[in-house]
N, C-alpha and C positions, 0 to 999 in steps of 0.2 A: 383563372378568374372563376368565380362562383355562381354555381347556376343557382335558377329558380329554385323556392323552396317547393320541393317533391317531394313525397315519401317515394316516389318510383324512384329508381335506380337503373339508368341503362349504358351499358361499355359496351361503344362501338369499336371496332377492330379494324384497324386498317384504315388512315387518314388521308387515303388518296383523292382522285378528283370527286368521285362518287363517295364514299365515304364523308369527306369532309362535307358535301350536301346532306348528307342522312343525318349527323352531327350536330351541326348549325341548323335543320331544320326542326328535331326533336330537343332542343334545348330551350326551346321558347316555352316549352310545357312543362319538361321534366330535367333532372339530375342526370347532366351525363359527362362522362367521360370516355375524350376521344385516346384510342391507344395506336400505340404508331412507335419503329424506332428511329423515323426524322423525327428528330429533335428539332430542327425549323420548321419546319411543316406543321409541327405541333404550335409550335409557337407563334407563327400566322393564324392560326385558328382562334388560337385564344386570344388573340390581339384581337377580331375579329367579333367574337362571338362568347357569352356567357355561358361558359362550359368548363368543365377540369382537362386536364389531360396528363398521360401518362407515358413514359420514354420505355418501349419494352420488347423486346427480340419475340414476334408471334412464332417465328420455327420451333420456340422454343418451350415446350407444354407446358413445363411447371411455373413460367412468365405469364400464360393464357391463365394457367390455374389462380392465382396471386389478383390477375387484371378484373377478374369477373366475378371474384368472391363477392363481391359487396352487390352485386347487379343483382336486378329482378327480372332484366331481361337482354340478353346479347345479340346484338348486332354484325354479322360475319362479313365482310366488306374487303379482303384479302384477296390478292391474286388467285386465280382458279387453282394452281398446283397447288397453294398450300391450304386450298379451301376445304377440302374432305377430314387431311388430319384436323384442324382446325376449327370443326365442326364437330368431329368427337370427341374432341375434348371437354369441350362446352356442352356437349349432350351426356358426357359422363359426368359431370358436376352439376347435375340436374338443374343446368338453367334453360330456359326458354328460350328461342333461336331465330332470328329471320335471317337468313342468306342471302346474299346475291355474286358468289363467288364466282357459281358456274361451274363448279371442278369436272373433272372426266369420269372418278368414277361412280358408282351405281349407288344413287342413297340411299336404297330400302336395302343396303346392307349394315344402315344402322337404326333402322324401324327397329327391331326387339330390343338393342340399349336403348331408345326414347322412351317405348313402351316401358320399360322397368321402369325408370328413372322419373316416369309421368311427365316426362319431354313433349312439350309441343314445339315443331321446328318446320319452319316452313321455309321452303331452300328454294332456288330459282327464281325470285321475287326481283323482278325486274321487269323491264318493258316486253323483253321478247327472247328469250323467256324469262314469262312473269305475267303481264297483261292480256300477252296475246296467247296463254292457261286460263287465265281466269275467263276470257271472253268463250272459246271452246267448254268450258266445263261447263259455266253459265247453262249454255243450249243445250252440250247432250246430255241435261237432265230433265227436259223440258220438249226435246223433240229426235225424231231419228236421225240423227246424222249422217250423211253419205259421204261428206267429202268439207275439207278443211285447207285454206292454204292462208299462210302469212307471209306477207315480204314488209322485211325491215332493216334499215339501215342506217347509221350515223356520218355526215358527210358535213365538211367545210361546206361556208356558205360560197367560198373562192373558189375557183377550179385554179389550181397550177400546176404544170408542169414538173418533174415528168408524171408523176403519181398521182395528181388529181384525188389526192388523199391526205387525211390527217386521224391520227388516231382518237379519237376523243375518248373511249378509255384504254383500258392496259393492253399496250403492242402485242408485246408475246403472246396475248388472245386471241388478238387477230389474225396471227402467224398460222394460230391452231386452229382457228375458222380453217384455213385456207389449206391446210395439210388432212385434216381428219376426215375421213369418208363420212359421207353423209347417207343420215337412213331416213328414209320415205318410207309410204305405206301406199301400195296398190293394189285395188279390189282382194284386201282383208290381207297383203300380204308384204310384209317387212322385207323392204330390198334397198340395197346397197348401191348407191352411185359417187364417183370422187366428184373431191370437193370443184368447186368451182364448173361444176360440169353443168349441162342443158341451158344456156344464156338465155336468157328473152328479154326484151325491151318493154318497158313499162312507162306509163304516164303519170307521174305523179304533179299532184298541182302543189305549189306554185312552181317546180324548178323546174318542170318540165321532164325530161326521158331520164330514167334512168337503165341500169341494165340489172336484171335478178338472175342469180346463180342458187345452186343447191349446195345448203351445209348442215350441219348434223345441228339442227334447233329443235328438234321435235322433244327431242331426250325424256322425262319422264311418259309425255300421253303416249310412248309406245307401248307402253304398258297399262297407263290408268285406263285410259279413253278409246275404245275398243270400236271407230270409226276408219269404214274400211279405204278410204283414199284421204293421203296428208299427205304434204309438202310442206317446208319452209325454207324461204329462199331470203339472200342477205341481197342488200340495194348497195349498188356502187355508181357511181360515174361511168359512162360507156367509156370503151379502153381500157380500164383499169386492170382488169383481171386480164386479160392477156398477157400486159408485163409480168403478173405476179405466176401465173403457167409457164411462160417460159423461165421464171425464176425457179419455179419449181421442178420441173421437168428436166432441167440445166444441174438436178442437185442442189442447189442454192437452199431447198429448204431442208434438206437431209440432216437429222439428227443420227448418224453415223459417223466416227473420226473420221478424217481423214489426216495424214501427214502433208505437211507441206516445211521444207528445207529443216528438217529434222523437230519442226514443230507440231505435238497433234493440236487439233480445231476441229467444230464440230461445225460446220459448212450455215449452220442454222444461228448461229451463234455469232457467226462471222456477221453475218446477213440483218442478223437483226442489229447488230455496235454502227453497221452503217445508217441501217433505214431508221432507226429508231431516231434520231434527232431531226430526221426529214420530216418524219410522220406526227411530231410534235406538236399541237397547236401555241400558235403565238398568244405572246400577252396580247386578252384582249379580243382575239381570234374569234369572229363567231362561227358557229356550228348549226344543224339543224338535225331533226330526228326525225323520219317517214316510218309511220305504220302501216298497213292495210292488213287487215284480214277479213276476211268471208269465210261463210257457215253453210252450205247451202244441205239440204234435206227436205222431210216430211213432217207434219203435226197435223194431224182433224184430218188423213188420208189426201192434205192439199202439199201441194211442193212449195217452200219455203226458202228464200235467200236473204240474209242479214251480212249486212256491210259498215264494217267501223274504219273508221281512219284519223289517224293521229298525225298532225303536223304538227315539230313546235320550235324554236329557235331559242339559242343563246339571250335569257334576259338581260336588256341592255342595261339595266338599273344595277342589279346585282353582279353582272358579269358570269354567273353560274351558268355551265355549258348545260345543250340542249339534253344530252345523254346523262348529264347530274340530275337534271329535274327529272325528266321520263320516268328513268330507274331508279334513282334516292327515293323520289317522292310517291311510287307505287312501293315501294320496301318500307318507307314510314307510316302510309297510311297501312298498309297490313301489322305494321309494328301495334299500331293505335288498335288493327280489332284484337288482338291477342291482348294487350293492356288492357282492354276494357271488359275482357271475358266474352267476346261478342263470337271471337272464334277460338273456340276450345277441346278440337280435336288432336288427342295425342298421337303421338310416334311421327312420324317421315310425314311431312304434307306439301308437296307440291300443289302450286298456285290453283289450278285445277280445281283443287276440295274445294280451294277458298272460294272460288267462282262458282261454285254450286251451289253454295246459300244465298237466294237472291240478294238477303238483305246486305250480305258481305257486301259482293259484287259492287251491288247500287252505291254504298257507302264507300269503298276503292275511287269509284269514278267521284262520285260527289267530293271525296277527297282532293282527288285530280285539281278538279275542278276550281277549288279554294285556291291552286299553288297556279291556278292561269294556265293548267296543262288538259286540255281538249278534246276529251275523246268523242268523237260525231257517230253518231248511228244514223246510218242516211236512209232517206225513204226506200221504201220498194217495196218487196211480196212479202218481208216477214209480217208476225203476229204485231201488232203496235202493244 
């Protein structure tokens, strides 16, 4: 189907649940074509929405090379693992970048190809990480930082049994939340706790308790943002992490063979062919997405605490889940300052930069805001 007349040009990658939001939401403006090698999945889309699309193996570079030539700006929306190659590829064909893959590893190991290439790429653009960069850089450009914590999480509005879980986006993500040690920072100093580790109970409104654990979210401000106590902790359902510890602790989440009756299996793999159709959302299924983060510090020699919270739910009109809108719709309106030359800092730029120019910032939320997605700045001792 053909989109609006554009002279923009934008190929998003990857037409999964978040993806096909980012897709359908930038086609109302501009030219895009979504890339994906479901073939129905594409084809839902375009049934759907005024957009092209394209049938094409991302593993595969010189498919990325082909998909993106005609773009003005690409959209990275791909499973974490294939998010890094897939991100320099795109950066070596000197097109402009917003990510939200997530991958593991280190992006300022492709800051000098962007820099050559006059790349601007801004990777991590998502609710958390993504927003809850943008809110942190915001302040520590503007006052001392002492201390930073975000809990967030995407959770069934149903609790069921056993798991009291559903994946709202890609499983194997979540697999790696819950395997990867997590890095905190305490009084100025980068230290290592596993995953799932220090539980505490939390109040969120409207669902009421949930429980926060520690996973490795902090990822790029352990570098950019040089504020001496951070945490961030993912929200689940009380109980839930228990079962996933003893799954883990049991082996179950070991990516190491093992044999079993002359078959090798990677015990992780096994784990996920099960869970992964449990952890599914139903047609239909709603979700919801909890944020919080606090800033707390100094400015004008006075002590300062600033508190944002994002609640937001599965729109019943459109059915796009809560984790589409959060993260599509923070990765589009960043898509929007890069198109408009509003942000035009080159090489590697984690959400962070972006949050640093008020006006970004302001313009991110104001964006929000249009798509009925809420971010609240609650009273207290900050600066108004």
């Amino acid at each position: 189907m053909d989109g609006p007349m554009s002279a923009v040009k934008i190929a998003v990658l990857g037409a999964g649940m978040v993806g096909s939001a980012i897709a359908a939401d930038l086609c109302r403006e501009h030219s895009v074509t979504s890339v994906d090698l479901d073939g129905d999945r594409l084809a839902t889309l375009a049934g759907r929405y005024p957009l092209d699309t394209q049938t094409a193996d991302l593993s595969d570079a010189d498919a990325i090379r082909r998909a993106i030539a005609p773009a003005d700006l690409v959209i990275g929306a791909v499973p974490g693992f294939m998010g890094f190659t897939t991100l320099r590829t795109v950066i070596a064909a000197g097109k402009n970048a917003v990510d939200i893959s997530f991958f593991d590893e280190d992006p300022f190991e492709l800051d000098a190809l962007a820099r050559e290439r006059g790349v601007t790429a801004v990777m991590d653009c998502g609710v958390a990480p993504g927003l809850s960069n943008m809110i942190l850089g915001y302040h520590a450009g503007r006052m001392k930082v002492a201390r930073f914590r975000c809990l967030v999480g995407g959770l069934p509005a149903r609790r069921s049994w056993p798991w009291q879980y559903k994946a709202p986006f890609s499983p194997i993500d979540v697999l790696e939340e819950y395997t990867r040690p997590a890095r905190l920072v305490e009084n100025g100093v980068i230290v290592t706790r596993p995953a799932l580790s220090e539980p505490e109970l939390i109040e969120v409104e409207p669902v009421g308790t949930l429980e926060a654990f520690n996973t490795d979210g902090l990822r790029t401000l352990l570098k950019t943002t040089p504020v001496p106590n951070m945490v961030e902790k993912t929200l689940r359902y009380p109980g839930h992490i228990e079962l996933v510890r003893v799954l883990r602790e049991s082996g179950f989440l070991s990516a190491e063979p093992i044999t079993v009756r002359g078959t090798t299996v990677r015990p992780i793999d096994l784990t996920a062919a099960l869970l992964f159709p449990q952890w599914r959302l139903g047609e239909g299924e709603a979700e919801f997405t909890a944020l919080q983060a606090t800033v707390w510090g100094q400015a004008n020699g006075r002590d300062r605490r600033y508190d944002y919270r994002l609640f937001d739910r599965t729109d019943p009109q459109t059915g796009v889940s809560s984790m589409a809108r959060t993260t599509g719709y923070t990765c589009t309106a960043v898509a929007r300052l890069v198109l408009d030359g509003q942000f035009t800092r080159r090489g590697i730029c984690p959400p962070e930069y972006v949050g640093a120019d008020a006006a970004c910032f302001e313009r991110v939320l104001a964006d929000l805001r249009e798509h009925n997605v809420i971010v609240q700045r609650l009273p207290g001792d900050g600066i108004e």
